[in-house]
N, CA, C and O atoms as a GROMACS GRO file, in nm:
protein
  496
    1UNK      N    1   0.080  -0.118   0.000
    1UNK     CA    2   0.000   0.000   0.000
    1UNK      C    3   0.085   0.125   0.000
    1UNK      O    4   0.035   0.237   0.014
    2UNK      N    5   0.200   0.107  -0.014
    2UNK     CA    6   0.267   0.205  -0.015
    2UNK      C    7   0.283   0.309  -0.130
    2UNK      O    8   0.336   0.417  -0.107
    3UNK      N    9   0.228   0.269  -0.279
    3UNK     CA   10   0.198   0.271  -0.360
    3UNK      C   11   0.091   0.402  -0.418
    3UNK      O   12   0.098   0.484  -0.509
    4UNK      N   13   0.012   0.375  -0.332
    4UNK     CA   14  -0.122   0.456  -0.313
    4UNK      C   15  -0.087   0.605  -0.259
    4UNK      O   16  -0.013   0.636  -0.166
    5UNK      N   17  -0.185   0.715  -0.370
    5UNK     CA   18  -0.182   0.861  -0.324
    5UNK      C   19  -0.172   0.933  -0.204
    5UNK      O   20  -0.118   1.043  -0.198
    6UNK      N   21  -0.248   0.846  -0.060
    6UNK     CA   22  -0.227   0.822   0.072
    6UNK      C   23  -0.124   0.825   0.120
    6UNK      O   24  -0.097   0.926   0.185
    7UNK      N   25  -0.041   0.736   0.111
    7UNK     CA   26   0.071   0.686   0.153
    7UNK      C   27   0.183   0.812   0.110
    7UNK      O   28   0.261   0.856   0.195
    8UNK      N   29   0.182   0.839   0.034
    8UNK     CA   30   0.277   0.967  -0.073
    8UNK      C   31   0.280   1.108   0.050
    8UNK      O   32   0.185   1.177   0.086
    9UNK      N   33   0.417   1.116   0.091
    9UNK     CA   34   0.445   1.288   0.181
    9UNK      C   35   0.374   1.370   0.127
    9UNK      O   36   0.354   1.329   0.013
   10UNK      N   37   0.308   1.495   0.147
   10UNK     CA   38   0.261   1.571   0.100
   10UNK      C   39   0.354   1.672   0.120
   10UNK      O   40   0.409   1.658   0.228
   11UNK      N   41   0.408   1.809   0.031
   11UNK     CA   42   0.428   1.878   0.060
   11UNK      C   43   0.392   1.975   0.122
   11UNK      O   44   0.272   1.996   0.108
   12UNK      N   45   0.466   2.071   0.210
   12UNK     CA   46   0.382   2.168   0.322
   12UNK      C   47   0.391   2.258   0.263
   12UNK      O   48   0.484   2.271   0.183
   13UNK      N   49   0.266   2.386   0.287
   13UNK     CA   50   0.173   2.438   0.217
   13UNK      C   51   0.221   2.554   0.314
   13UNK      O   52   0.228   2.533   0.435
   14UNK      N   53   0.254   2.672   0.260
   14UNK     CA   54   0.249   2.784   0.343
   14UNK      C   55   0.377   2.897   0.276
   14UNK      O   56   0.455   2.868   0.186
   15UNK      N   57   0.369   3.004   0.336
   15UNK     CA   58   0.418   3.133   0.237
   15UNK      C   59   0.576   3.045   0.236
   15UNK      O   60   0.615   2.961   0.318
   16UNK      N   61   0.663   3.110   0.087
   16UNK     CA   62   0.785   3.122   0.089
   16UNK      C   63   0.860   2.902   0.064
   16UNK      O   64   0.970   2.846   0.055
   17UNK      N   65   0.745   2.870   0.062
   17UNK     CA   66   0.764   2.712   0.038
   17UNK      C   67   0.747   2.684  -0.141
   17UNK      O   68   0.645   2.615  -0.156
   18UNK      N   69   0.790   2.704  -0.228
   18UNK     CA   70   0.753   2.666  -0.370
   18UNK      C   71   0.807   2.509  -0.383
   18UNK      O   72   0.890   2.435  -0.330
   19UNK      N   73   0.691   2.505  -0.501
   19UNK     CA   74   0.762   2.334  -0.531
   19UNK      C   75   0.909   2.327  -0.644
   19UNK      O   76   0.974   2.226  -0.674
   20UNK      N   77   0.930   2.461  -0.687
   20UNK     CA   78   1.046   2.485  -0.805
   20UNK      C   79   1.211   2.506  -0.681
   20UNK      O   80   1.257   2.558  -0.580
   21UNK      N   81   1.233   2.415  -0.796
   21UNK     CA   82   1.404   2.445  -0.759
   21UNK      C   83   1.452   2.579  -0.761
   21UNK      O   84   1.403   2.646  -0.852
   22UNK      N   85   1.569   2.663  -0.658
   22UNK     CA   86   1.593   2.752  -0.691
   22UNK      C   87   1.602   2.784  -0.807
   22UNK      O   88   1.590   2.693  -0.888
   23UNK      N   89   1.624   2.919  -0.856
   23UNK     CA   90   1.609   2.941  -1.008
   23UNK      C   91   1.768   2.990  -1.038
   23UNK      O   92   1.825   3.001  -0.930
   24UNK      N   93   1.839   3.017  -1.128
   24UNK     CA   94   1.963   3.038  -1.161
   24UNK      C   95   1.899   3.143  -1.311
   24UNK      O   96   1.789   3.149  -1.365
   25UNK      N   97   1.990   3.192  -1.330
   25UNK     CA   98   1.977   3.365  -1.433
   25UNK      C   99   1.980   3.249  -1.562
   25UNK      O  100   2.050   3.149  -1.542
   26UNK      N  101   1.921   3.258  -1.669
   26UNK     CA  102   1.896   3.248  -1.774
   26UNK      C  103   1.999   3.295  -1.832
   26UNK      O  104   2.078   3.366  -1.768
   27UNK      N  105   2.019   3.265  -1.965
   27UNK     CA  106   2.110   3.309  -2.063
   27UNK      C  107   2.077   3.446  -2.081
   27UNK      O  108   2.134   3.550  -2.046
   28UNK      N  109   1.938   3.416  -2.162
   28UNK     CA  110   1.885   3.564  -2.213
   28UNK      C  111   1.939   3.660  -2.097
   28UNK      O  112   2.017   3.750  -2.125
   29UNK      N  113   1.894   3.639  -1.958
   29UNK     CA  114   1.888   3.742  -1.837
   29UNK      C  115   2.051   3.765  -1.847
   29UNK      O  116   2.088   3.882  -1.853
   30UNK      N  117   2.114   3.700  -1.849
   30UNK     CA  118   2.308   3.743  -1.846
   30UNK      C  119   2.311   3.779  -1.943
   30UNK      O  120   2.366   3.889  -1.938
   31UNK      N  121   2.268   3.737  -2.104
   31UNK     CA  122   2.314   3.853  -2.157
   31UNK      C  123   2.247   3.980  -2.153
   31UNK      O  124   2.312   4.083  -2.170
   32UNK      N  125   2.125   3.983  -2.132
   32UNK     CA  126   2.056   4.118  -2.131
   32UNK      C  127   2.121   4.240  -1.975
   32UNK      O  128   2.100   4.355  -1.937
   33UNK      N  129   2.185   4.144  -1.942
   33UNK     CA  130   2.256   4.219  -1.800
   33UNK      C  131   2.421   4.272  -1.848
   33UNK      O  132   2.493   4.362  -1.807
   34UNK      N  133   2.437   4.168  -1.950
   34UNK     CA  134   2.586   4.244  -2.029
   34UNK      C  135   2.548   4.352  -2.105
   34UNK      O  136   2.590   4.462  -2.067
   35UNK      N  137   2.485   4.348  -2.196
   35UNK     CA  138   2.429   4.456  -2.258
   35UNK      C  139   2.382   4.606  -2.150
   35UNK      O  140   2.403   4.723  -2.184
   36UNK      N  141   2.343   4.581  -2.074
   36UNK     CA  142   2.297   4.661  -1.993
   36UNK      C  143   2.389   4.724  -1.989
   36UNK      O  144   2.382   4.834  -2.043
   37UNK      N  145   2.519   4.683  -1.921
   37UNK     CA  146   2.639   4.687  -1.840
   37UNK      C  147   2.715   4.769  -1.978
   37UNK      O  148   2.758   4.882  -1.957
   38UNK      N  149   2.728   4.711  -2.112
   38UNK     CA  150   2.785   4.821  -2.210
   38UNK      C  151   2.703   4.920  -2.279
   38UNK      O  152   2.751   4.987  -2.370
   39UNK      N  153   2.572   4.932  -2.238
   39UNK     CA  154   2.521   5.050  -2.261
   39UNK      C  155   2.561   5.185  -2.127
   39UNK      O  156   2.585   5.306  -2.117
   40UNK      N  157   2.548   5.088  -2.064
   40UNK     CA  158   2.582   5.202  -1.936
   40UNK      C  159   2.755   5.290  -1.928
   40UNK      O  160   2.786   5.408  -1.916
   41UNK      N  161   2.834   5.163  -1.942
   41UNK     CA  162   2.981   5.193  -2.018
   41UNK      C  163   2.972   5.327  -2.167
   41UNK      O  164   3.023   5.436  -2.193
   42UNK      N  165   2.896   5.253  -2.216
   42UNK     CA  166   2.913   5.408  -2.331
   42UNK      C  167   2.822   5.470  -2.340
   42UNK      O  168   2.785   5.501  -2.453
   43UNK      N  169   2.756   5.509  -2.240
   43UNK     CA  170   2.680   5.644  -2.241
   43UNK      C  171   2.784   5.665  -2.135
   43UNK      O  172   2.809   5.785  -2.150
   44UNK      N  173   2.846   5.629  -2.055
   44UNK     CA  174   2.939   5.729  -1.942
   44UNK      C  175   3.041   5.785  -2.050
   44UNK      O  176   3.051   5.908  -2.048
   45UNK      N  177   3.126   5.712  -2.153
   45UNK     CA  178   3.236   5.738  -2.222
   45UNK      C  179   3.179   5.854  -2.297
   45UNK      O  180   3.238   5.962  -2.311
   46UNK      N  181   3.066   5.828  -2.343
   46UNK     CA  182   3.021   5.941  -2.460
   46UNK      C  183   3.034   6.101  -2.365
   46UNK      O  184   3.106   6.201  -2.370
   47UNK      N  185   2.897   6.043  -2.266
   47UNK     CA  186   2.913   6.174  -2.155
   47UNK      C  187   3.060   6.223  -2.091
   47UNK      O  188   3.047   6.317  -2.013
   48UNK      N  189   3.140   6.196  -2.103
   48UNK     CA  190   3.293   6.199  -2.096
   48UNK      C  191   3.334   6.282  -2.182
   48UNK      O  192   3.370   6.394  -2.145
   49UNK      N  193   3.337   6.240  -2.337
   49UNK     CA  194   3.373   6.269  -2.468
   49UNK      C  195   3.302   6.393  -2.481
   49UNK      O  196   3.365   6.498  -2.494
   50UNK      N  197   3.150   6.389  -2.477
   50UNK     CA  198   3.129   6.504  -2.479
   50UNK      C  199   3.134   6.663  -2.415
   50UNK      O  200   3.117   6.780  -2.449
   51UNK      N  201   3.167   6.583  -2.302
   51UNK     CA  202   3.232   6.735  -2.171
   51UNK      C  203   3.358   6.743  -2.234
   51UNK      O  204   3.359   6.852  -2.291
   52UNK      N  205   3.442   6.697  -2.249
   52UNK     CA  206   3.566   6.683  -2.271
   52UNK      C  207   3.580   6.817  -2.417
   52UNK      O  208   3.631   6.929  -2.414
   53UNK      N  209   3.525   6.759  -2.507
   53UNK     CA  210   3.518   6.790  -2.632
   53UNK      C  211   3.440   6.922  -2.684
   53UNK      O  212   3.468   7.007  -2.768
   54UNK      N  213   3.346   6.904  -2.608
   54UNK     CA  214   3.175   7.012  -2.692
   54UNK      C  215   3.160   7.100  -2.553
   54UNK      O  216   3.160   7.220  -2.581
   55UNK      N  217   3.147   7.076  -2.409
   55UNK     CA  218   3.120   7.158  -2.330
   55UNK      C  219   3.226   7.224  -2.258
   55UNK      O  220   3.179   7.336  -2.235
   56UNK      N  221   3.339   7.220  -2.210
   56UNK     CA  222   3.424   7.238  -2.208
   56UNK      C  223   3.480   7.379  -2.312
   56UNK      O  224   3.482   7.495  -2.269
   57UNK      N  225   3.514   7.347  -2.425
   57UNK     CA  226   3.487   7.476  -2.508
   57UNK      C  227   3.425   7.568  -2.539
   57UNK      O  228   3.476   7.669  -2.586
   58UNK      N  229   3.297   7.551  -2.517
   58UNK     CA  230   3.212   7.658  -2.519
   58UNK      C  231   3.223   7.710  -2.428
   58UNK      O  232   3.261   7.826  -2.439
   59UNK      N  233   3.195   7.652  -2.279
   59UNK     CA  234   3.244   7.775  -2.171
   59UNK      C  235   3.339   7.847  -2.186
   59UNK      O  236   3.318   7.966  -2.161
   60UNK      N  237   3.469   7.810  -2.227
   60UNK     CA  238   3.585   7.902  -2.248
   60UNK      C  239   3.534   8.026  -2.324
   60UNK      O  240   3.549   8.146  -2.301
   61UNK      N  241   3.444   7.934  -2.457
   61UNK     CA  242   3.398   8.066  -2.560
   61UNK      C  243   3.339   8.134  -2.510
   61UNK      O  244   3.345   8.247  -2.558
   62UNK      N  245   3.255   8.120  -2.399
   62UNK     CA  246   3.146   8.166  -2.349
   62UNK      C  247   3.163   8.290  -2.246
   62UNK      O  248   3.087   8.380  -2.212
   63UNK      N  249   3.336   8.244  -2.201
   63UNK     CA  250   3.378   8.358  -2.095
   63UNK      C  251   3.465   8.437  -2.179
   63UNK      O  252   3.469   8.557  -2.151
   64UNK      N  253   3.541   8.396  -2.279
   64UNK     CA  254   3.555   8.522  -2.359
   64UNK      C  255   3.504   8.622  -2.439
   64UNK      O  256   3.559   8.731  -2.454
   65UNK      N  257   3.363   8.576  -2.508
   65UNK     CA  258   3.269   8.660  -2.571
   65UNK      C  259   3.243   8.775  -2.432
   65UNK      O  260   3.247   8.898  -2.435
   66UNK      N  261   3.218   8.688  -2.321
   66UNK     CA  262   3.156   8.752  -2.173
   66UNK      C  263   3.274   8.879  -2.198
   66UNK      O  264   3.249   8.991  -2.242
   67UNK      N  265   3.397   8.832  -2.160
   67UNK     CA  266   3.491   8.934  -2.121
   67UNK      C  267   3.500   9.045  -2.208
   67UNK      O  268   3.473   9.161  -2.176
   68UNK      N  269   3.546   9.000  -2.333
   68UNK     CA  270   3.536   9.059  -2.470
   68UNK      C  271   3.423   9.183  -2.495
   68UNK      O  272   3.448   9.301  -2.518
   69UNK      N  273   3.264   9.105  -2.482
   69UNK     CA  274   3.200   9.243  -2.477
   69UNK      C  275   3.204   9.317  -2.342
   69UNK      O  276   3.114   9.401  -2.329
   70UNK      N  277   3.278   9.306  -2.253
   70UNK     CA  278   3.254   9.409  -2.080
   70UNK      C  279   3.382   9.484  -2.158
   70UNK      O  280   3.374   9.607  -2.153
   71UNK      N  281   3.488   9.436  -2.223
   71UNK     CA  282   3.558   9.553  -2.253
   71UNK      C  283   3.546   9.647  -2.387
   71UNK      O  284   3.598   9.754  -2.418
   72UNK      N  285   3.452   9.554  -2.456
   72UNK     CA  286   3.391   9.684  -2.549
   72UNK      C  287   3.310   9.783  -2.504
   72UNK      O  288   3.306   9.897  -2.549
   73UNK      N  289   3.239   9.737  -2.408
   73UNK     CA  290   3.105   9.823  -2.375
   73UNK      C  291   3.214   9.965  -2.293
   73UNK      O  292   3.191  10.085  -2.303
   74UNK      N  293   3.349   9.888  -2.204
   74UNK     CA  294   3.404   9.979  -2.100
   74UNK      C  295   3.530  10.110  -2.263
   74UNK      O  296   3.588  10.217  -2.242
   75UNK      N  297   3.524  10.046  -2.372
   75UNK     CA  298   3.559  10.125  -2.480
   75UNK      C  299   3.543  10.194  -2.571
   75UNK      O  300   3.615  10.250  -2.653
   76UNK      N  301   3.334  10.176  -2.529
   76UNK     CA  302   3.264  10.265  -2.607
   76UNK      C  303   3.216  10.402  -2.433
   76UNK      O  304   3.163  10.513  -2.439
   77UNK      N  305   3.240  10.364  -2.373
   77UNK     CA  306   3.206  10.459  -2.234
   77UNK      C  307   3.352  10.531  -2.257
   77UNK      O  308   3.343  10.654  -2.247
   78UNK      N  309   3.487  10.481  -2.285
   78UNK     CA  310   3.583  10.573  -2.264
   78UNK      C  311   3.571  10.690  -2.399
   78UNK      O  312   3.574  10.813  -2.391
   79UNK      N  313   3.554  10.599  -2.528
   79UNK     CA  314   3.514  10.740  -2.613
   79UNK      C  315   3.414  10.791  -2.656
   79UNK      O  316   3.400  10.836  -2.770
   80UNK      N  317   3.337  10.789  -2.575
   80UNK     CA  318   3.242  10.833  -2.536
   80UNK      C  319   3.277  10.997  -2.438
   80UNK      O  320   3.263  11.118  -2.461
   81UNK      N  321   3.306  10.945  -2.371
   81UNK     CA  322   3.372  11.058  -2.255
   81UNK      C  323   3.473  11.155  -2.338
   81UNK      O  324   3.473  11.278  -2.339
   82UNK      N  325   3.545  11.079  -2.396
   82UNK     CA  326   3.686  11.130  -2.487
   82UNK      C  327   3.632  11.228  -2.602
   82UNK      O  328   3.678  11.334  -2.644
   83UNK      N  329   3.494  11.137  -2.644
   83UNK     CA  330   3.472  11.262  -2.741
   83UNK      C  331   3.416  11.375  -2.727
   83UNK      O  332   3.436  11.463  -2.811
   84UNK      N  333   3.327  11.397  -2.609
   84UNK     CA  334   3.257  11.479  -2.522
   84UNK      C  335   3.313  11.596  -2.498
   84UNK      O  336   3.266  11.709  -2.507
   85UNK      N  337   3.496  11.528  -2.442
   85UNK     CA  338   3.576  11.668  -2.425
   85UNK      C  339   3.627  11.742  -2.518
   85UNK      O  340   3.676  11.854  -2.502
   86UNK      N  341   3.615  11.665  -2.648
   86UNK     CA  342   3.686  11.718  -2.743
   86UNK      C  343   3.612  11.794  -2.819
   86UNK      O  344   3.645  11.889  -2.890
   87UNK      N  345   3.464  11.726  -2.790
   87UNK     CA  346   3.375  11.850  -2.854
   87UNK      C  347   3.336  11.997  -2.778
   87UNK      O  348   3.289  12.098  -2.830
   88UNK      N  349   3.365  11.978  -2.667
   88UNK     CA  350   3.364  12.094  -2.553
   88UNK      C  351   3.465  12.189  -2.592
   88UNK      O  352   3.447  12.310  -2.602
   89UNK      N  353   3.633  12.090  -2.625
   89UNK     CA  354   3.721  12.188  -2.636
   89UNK      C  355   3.738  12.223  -2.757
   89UNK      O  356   3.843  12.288  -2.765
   90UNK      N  357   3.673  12.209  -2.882
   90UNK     CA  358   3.689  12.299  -3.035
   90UNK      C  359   3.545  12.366  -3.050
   90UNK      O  360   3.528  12.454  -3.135
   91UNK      N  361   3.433  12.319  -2.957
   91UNK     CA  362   3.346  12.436  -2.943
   91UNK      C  363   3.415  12.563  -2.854
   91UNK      O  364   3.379  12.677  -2.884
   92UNK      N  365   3.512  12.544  -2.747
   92UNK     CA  366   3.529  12.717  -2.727
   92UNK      C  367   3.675  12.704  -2.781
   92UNK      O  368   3.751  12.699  -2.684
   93UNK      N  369   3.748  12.697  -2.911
   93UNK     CA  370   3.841  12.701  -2.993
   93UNK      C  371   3.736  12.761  -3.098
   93UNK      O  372   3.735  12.881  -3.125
   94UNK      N  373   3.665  12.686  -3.144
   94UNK     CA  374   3.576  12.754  -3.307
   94UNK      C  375   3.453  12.799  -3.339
   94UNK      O  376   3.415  12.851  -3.445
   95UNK      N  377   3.367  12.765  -3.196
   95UNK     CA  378   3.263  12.781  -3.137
   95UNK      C  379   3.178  12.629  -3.202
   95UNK      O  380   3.209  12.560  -3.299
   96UNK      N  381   3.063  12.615  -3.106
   96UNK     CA  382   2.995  12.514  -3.121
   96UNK      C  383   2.999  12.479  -3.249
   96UNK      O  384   3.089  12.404  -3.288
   97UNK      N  385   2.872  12.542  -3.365
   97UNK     CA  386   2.848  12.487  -3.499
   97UNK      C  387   2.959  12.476  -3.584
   97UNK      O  388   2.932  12.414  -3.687
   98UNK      N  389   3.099  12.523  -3.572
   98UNK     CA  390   3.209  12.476  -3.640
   98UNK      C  391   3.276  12.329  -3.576
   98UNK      O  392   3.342  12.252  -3.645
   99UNK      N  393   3.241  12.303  -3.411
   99UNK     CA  394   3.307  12.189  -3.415
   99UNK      C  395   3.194  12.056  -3.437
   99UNK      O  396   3.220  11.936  -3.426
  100UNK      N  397   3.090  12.107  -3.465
  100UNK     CA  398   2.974  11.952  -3.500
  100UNK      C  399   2.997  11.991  -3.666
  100UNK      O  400   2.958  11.899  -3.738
  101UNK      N  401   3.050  12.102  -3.736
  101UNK     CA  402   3.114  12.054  -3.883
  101UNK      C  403   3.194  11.978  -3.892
  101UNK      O  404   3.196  11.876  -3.962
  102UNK      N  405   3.316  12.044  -3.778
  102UNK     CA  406   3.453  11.960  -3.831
  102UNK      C  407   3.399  11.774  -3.778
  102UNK      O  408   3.379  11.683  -3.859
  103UNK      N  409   3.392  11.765  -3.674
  103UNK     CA  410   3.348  11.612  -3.612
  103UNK      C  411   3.256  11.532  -3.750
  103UNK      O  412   3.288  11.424  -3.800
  104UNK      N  413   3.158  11.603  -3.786
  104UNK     CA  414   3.092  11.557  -3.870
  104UNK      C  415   3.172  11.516  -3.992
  104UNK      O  416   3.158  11.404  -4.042
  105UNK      N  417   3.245  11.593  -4.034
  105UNK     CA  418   3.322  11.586  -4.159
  105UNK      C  419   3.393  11.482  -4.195
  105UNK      O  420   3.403  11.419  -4.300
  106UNK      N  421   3.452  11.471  -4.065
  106UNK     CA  422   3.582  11.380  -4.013
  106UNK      C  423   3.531  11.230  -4.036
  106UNK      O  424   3.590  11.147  -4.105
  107UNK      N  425   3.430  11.211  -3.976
  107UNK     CA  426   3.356  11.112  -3.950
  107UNK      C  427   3.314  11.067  -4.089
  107UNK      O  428   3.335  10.952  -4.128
  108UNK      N  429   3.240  11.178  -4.180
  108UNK     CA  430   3.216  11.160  -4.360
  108UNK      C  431   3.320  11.115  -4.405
  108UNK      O  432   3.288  11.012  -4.465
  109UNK      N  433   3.434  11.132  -4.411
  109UNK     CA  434   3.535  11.145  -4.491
  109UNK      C  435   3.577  10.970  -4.386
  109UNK      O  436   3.634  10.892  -4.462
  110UNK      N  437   3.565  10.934  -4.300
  110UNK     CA  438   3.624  10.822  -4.245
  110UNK      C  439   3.518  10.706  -4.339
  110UNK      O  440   3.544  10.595  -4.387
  111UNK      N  441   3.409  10.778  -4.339
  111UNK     CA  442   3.334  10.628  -4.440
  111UNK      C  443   3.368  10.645  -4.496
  111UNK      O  444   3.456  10.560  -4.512
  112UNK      N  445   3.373  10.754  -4.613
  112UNK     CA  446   3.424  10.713  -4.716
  112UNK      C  447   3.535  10.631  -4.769
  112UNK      O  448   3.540  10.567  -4.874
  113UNK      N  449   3.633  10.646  -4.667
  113UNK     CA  450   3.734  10.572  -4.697
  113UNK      C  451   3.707  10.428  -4.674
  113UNK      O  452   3.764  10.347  -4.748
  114UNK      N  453   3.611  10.375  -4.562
  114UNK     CA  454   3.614  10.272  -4.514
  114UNK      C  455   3.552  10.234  -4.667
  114UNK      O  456   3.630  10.167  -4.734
  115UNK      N  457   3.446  10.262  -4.721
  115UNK     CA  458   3.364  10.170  -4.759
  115UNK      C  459   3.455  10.138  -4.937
  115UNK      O  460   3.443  10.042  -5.014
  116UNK      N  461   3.538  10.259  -4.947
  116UNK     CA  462   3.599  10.218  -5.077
  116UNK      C  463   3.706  10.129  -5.057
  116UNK      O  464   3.764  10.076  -5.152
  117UNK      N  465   3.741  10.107  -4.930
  117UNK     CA  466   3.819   9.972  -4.900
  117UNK      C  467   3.801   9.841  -4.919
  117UNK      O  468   3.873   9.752  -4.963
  118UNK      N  469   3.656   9.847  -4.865
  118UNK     CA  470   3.600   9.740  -4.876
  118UNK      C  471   3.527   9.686  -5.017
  118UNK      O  472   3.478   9.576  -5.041
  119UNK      N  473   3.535   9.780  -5.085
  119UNK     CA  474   3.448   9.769  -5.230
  119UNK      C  475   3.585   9.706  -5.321
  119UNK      O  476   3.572   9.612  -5.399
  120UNK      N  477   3.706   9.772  -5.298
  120UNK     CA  478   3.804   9.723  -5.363
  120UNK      C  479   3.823   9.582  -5.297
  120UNK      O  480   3.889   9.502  -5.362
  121UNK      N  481   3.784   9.552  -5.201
  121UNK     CA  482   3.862   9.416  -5.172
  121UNK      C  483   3.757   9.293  -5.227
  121UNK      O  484   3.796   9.178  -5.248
  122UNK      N  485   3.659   9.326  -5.240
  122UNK     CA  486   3.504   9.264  -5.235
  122UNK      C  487   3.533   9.273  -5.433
  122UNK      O  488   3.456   9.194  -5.488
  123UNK      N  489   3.605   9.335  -5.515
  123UNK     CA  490   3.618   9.324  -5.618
  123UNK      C  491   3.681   9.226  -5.657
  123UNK      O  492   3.654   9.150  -5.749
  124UNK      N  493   3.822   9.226  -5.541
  124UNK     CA  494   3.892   9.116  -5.630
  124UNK      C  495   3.865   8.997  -5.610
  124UNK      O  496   3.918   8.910  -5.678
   0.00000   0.00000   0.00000
């Protein structure tokens, strides 16, 4: 009678008891865990590469444009000032409306030159 469904241990029934053998990682699961592992590897290298390479430089660019225009702006305030006095001092040399001729003139005659510079170079 030993034979019989009766006779047969029953297994015990209660949380954390399964009838499966421990389980061990699958192929698929190791490789999908390697893969993991070199995606994670080159997105760090890339993120690397790209500080290294792309961000990195631009800040530099970024603090010299910075610097670059604080000392234009501090070189349009100096002649600025510079020209102020100079128009003060050939208004009481020639009086006012002769020195907004001469300034004016000066200034005509500076495009002109500029722009036939540029017309000759833009020719060849």
């Amino acid at each position: 009678m030993a034979d019989t469904p009766e006779a047969l241990p029953t297994p015990p029934d209660g949380p954390g008891v399964s009838e499966e053998p421990p389980s061990r990682p699958s192929i698929i699961d190791a490789v999908a865990d390697l893969l993991q592992y070199i995606v994670d590897w080159l997105r760090q290298e890339a993120e690397a590469a790209v500080r290294e390479k792309v961000v990195l430089p631009v800040q530099k660019l970024g603090l010299t444009l910075a610097s670059a225009s604080a000392a234009g702006c501090l070189a349009v305030f100096g002649l600025a000032f510079i020209a102020t006095g100079v128009f003060i001092l050939l208004g009481e040399w020639i009086t006012y409306p002769g020195a907004l001729l001469l300034i004016g003139g000066v200034l005509l005659v500076g495009s002109v030159i500029f722009t036939v510079i540029k017309m000759r170079g833009i020719q060849r």
